[in-house]
C-alpha positions as CSV (number, residue, x, y, z in Angstrom):
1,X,8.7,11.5,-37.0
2,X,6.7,14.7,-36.9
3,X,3.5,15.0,-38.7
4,X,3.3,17.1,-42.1
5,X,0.8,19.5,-40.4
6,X,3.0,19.9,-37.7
7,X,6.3,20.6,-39.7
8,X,3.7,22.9,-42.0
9,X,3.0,24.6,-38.9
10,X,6.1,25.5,-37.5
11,X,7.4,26.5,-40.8
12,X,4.8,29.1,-41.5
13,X,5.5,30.6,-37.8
14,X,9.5,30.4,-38.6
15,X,8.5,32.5,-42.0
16,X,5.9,34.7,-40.4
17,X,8.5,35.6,-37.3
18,X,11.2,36.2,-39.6
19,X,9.3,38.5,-42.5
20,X,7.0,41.1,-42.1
21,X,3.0,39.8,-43.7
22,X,3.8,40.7,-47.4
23,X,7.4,39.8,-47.6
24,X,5.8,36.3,-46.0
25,X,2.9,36.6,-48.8
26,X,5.5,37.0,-51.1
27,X,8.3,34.4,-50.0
28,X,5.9,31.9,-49.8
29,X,4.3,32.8,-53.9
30,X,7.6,32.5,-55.1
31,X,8.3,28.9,-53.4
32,X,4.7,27.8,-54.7
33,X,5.7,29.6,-58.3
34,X,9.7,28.0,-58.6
35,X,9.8,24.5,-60.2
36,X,12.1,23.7,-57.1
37,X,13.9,20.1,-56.9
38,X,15.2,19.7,-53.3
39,X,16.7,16.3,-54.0
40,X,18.0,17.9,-57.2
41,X,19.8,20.5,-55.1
42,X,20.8,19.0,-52.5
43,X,23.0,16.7,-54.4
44,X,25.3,20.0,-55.0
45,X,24.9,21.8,-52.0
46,X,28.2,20.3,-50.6
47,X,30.0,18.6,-53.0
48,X,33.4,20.8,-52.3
49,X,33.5,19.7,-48.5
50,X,34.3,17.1,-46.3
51,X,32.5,15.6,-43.7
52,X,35.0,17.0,-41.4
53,X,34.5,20.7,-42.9
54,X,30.5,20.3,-42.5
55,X,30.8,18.7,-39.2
56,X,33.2,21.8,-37.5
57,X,30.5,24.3,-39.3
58,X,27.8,22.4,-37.6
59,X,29.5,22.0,-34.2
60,X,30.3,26.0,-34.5
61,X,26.8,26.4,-35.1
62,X,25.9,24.6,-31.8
63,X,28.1,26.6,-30.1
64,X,26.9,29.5,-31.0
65,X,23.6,28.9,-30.5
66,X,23.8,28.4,-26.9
């Protein structure tokens, strides 16, 4: 398992590559300003598939990304 810093770290550079500087400054003020429940969320986020229809989108995700 990774260290917090670490996964701190690479998610700053993931949002800093991705954004220009104030759409960062911003992104990252409205994270720190929404009352955000992951494990809330996440109990939705795929309750109309199957594990068969998440594993094809991950496989063609893999795919893709070589």
């Amino acid at each position: 398992m990774r260290a917090d810093t670490l996964i701190k770290h690479d998610g700053y550079k993931a949002i800093f590559d991705n954004l220009d500087i104030v759409e960062a400054e911003r992104f990252i003020a409205l994270i720190k300003r929404d009352n955000f429940d992951y494990t809330e969320w996440r109990k939705t986020l795929w309750e109309n598939k199957s594990v068969d229809e998440l594993f094809n989108e991950a496989k063609d995700f893999w795919e893709k990304q070589k």
